[in-house]
Backbone as JSON, one array per atom type, in Angstrom:
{
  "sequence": "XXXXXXXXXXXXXXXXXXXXXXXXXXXXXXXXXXXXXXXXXXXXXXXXXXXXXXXXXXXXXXXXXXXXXXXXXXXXXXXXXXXXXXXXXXXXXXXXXXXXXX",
  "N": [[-20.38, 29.33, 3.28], [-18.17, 26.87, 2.16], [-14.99, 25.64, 3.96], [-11.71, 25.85, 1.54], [-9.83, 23.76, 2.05], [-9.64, 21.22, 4.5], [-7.84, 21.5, 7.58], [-5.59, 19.77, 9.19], [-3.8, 17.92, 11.23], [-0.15, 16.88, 11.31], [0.27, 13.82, 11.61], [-2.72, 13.19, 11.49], [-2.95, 13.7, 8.39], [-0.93, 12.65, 6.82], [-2.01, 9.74, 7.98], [-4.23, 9.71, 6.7], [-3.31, 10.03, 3.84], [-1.76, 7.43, 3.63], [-4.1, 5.78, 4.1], [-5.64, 6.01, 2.17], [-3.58, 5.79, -0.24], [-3.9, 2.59, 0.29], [-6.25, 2.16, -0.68], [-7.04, 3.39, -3.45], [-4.92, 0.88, -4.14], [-6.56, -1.36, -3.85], [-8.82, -1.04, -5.3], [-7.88, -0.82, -7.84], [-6.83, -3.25, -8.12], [-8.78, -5.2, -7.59], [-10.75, -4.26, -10.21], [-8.61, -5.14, -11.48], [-8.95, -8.11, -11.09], [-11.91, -8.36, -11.96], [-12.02, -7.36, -14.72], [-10.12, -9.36, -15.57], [-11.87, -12.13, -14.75], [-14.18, -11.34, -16.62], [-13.29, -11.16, -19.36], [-12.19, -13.97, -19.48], [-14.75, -15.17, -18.91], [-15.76, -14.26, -21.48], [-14.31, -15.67, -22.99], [-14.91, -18.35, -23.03], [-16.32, -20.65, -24.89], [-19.06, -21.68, -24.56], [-21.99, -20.95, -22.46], [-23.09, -21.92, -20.18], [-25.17, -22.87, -17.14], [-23.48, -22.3, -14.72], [-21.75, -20.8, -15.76], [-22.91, -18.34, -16.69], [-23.86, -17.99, -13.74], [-21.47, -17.17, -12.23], [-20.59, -15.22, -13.6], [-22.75, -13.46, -13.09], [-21.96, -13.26, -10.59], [-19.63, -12.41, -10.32], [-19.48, -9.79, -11.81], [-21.36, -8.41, -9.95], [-19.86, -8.77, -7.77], [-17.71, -6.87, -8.14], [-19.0, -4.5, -8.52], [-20.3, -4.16, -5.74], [-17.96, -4.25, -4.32], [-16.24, -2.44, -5.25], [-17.67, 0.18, -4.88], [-17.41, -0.24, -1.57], [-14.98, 0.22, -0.73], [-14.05, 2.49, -2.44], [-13.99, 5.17, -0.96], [-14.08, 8.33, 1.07], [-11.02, 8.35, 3.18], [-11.38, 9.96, 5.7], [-13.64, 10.92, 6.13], [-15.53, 8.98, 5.13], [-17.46, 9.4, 2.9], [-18.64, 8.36, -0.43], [-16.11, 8.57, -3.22], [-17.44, 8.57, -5.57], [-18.07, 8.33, -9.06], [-15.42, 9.22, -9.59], [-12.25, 9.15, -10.81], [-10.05, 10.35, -10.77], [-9.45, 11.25, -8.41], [-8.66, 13.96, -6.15], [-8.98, 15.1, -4.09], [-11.11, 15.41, -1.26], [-14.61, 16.03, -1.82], [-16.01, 15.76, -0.08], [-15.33, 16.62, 2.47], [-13.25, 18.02, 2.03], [-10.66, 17.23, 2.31], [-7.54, 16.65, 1.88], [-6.29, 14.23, -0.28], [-4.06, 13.31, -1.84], [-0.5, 13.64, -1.71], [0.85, 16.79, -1.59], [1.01, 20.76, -0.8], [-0.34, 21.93, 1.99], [-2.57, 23.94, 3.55], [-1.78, 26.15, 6.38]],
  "CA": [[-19.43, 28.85, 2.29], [-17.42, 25.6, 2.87], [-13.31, 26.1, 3.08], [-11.5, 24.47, 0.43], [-9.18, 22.69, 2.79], [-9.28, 20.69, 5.73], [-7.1, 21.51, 8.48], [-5.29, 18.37, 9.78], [-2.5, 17.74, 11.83], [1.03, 16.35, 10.13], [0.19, 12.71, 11.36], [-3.49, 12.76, 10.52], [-2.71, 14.25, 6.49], [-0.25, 11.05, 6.64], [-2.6, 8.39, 8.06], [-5.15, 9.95, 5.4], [-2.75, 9.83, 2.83], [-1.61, 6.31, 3.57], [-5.32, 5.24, 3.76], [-6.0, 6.57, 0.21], [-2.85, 4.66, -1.28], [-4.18, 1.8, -0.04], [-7.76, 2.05, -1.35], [-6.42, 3.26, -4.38], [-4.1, -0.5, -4.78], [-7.76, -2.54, -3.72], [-9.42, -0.59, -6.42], [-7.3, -1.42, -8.7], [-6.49, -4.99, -7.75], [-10.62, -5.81, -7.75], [-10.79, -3.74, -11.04], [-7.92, -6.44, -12.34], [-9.68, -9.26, -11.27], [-12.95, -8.3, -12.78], [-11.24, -7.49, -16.43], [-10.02, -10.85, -15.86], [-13.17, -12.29, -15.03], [-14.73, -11.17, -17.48], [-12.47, -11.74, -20.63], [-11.98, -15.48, -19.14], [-15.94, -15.72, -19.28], [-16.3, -14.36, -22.59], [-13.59, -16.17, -24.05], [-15.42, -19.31, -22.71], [-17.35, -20.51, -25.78], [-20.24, -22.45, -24.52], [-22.16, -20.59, -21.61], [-23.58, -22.71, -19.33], [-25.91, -21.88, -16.46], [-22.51, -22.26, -13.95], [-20.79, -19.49, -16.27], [-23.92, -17.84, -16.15], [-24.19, -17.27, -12.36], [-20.41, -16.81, -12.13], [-20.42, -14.07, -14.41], [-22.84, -12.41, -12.55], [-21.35, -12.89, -9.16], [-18.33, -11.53, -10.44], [-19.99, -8.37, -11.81], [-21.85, -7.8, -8.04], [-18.47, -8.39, -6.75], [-17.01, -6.03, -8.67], [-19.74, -3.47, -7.93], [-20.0, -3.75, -4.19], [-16.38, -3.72, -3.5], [-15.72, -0.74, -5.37], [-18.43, 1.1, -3.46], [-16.71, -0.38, -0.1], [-13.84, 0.77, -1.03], [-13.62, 3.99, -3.21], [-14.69, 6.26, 0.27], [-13.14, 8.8, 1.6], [-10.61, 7.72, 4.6], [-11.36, 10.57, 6.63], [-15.1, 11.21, 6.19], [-16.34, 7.56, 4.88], [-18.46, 9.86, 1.9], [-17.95, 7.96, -1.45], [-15.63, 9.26, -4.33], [-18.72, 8.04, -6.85], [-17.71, 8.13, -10.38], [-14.32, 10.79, -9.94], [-11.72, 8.09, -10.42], [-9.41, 10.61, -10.36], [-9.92, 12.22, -7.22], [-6.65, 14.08, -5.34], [-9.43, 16.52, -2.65], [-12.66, 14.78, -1.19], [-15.39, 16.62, -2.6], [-17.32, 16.16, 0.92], [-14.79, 17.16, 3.55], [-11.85, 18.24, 1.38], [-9.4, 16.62, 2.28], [-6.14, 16.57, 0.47], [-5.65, 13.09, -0.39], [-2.43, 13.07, -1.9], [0.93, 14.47, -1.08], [0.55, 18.72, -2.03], [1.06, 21.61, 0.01], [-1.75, 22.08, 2.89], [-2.68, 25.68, 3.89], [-2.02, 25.91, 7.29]],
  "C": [[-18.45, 27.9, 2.96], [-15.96, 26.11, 2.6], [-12.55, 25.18, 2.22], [-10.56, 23.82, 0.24], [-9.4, 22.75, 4.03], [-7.78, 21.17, 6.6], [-6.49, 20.35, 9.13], [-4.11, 18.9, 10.3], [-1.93, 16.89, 10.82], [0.25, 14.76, 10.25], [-1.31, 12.43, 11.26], [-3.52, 12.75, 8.76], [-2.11, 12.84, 6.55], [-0.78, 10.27, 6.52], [-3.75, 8.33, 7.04], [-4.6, 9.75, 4.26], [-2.75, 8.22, 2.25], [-2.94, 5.26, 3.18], [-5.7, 5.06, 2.26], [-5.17, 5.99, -0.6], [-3.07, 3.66, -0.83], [-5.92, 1.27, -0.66], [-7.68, 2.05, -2.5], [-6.02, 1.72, -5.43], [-5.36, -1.18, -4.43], [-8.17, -1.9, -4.71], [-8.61, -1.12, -7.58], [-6.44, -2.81, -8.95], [-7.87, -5.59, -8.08], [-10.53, -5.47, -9.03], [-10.1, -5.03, -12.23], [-7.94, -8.06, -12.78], [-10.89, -9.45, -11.87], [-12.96, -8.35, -14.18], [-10.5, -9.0, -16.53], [-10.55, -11.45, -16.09], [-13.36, -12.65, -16.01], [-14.22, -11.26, -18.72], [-12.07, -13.28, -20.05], [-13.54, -15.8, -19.12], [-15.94, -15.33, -20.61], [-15.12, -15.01, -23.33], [-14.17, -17.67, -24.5], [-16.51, -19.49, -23.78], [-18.9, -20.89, -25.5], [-20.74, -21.67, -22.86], [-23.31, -21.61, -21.32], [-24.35, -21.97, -18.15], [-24.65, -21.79, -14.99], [-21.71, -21.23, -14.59], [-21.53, -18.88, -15.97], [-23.75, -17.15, -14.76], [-22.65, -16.9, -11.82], [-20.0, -15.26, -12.62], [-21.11, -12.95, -13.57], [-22.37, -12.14, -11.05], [-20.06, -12.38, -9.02], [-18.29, -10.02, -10.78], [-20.45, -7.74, -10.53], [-20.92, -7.55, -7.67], [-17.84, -7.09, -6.7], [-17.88, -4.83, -8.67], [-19.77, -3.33, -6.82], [-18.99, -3.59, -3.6], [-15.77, -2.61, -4.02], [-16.73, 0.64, -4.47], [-17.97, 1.12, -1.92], [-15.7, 0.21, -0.12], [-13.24, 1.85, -1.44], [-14.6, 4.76, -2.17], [-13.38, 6.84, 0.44], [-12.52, 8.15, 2.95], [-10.99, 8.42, 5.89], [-12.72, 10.72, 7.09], [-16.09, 10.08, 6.36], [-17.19, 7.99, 3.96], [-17.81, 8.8, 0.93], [-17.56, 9.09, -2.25], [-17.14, 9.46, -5.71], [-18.32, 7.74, -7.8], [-16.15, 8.5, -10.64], [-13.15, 9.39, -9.68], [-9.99, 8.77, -10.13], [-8.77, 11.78, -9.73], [-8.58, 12.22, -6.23], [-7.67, 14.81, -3.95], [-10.65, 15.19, -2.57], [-13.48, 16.24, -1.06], [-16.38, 17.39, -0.65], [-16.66, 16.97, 1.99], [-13.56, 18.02, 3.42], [-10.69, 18.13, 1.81], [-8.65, 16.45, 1.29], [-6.26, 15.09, 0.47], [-4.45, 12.44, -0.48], [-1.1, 14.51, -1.35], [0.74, 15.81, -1.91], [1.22, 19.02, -0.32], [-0.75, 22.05, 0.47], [-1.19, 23.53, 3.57], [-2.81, 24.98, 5.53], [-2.48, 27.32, 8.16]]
}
């Protein structure tokens, strides 16, 4: 049976923490540019084969950098779908600020 917290020292929990709020702000910075994107292509009436391949290199984008990105800091497992994920599933790590069993 796995335990269902990690043990860390004060300044790893921190540098894990810190990691995670900034993965967090790229996720949701990429996320903002993609909903951009993408309502600036479909507003675009006439698709062309330059909207076209834009469109989809903005969708890839916006798929491979959330996979680069939404990992755990400590492990490197991905989150997957859990967008709103406070433990990692694989190593359990606390992510955010709580009380850690020591």
């Amino acid at each position: 049976m796995l335990p269902s917290r990690v043990l860390m020292t004060d300044a790893e929990a921190e540098a894990v923490r810190r990691s995670f709020a900034r993965r967090q702000i790229g996720v949701l910075v990429l996320s903002a540019f993609t909903l951009g994107g993408f309502v600036l292509a479909v507003s675009i009436s006439q698709w062309t084969l330059l909207l076209r391949v834009a469109f989809g290199v903005l969708a890839a984008a916006g798929v491979v950098g959330a996979i680069l990105i939404w990992r755990c800091p400590r492990c490197g497992e991905s989150f997957g779908q859990d967008w709103l994920v406070t433990q990692c599933p694989h190593c359990f790590a606390e992510l955010t600020k709580g009380k850690q069993a020591r």
